[in-house]
N, C-alpha and C positions, 0 to 999 in steps of 0.2 A: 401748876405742874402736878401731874399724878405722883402720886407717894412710892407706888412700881418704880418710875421711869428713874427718878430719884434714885434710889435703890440701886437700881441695875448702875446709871451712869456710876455711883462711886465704890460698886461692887467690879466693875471692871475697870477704873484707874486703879484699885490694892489689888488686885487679882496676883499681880506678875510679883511684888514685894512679899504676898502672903503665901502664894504655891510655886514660885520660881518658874512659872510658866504664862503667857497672854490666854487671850480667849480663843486664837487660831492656835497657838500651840495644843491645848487643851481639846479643840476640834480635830485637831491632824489626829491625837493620844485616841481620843473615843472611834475613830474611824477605822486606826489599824487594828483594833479591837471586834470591829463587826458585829455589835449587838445587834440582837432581834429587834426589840423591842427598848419606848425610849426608858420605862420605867425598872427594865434592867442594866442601864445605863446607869440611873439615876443611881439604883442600890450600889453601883460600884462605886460612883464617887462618895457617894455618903459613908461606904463600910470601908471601904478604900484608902480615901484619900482627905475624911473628915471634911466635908460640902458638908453646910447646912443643906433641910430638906429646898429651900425653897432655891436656895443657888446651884443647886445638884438639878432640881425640874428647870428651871429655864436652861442650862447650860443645855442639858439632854434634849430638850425642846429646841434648840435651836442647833443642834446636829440633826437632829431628824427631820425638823421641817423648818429650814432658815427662809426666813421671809411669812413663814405664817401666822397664826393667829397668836403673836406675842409684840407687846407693847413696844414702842420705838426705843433706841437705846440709848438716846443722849437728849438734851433737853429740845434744842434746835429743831432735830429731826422730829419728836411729840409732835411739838406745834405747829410742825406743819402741816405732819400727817391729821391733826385731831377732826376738820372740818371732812377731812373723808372715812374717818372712824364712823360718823354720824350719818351723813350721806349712805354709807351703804347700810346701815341700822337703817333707816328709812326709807329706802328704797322697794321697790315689785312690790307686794300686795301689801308691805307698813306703809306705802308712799301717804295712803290717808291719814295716818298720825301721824305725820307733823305737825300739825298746827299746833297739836296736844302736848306735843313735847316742847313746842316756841313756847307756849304757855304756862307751862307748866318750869320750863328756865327764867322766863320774863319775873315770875314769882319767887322763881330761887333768888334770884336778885335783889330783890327788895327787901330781903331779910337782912340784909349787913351786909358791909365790904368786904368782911374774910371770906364770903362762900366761895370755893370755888369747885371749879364743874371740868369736868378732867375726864372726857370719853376714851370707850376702850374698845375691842372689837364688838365686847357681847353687851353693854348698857352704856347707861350714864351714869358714871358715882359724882354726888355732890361732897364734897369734905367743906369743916371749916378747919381746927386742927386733928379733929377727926373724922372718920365716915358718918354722915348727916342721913344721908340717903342713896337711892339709886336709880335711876329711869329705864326701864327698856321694854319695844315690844313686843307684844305677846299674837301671835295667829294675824295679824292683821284688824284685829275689832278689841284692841282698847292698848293698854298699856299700863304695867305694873307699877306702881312708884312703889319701892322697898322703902320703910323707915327704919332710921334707926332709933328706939322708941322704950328700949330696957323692959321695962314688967308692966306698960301699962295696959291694961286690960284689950283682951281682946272682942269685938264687935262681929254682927255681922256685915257691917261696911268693912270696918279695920281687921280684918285678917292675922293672923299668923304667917307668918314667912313661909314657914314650910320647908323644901327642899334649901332655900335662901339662909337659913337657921345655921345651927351650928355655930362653930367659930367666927362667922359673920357678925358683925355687929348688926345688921340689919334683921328686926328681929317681926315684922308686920306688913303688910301689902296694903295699900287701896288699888283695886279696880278702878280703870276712868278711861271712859269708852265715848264721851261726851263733854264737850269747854262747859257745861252747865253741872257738868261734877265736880270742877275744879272751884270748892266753891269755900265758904268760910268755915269748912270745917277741915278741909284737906290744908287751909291755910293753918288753920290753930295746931295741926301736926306737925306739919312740916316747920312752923316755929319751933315748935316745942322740942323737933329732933336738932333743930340747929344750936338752940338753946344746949342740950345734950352734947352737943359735937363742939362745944368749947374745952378747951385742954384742964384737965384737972389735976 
């Protein structure tokens, strides 16, 4: 189960005991309000009405655009939808990476029974109890694996994150644009981040 969906499901059972209001009351409250925009929604509930940042942006995210690109909101529902998360990540011109992403999951799995692999709109994150890594396509000719990888040096195979950076744990890229890349050395990574991605 993704660590979001989690999140959300028991951010909206305390909702109504924590702000004396549901998630549709909360929707009806922002709508008679008529903000422009969602990120000035967002400042109201947070200066407001004390939202943390991250339950103030989805709340606002899902008056402004219900049904879009925000994670399902109960555990049920995930899992259903997760096989068309992927599906449309690989679909029109990524249709040629999949193999590269079967492959490259087929290997997240043999790394241990905690990994698990929890699609979203825009990748794939691997967690074991924490973020391990990420899969997602790039233009259609290859696919980013993000690791999560702390200070270990950067190559010119093993990249830097870059825009992925920041607060992300994900701190490094491999390029892999070919199953003859996915080879033992993207193996010794991607251990090594899962190794990393156990609870400390």
């Amino acid at each position: 189960m993704h660590p979001g969906v989690l999140m959300i499901e028991r951010w909206i059972a305390t909702l109504p005991a924590k702000t004396g209001r549901s998630v549709e009351a909360w929707l009806a409250e922002i709508d008679s309000h008529g903000f422009a925009k969602p990120e000035v929604c967002s400042r109201w509930l947070e200066t407001q009405h004390q939202f943390s940042a991250k339950a103030a942006a989805w709340l606002s995210g899902k008056a402004f655009a219900p049904g879009g690109q925000q994670l399902a909101e109960s555990s049920a529902d995930y899992l259903t939808a997760c096989p068309g998360y992927v599906d449309r990540l690989f679909r029109g011109r990524n249709a040629g990476l999949r193999p590269l992403y079967d492959n490259l999951v087929a290997l997240a799995h043999s790394l241990g029974e905690e990994l698990r692999i929890c699609p979203t709109h825009s990748c794939v994150p691997l967690y074991r109890q924490r973020l391990v890594a990420d899969i997602r396509p790039s233009g259609g000719k290859r696919i980013e694996l993000g690791l999560a990888l702390a200070d270990e040096p950067a190559s010119p195979r093993l990249a830097a994150a870059g825009s992925r950076g920041g607060k992300s744990r994900i701190t490094h890229r491999v390029d892999i644009a070919s199953p003859d890349e996915i080879d033992l050395q993207v193996r010794r990574w991607l251990k090594q981040a899962y190794e990393r991605g156990a609870a400390e």
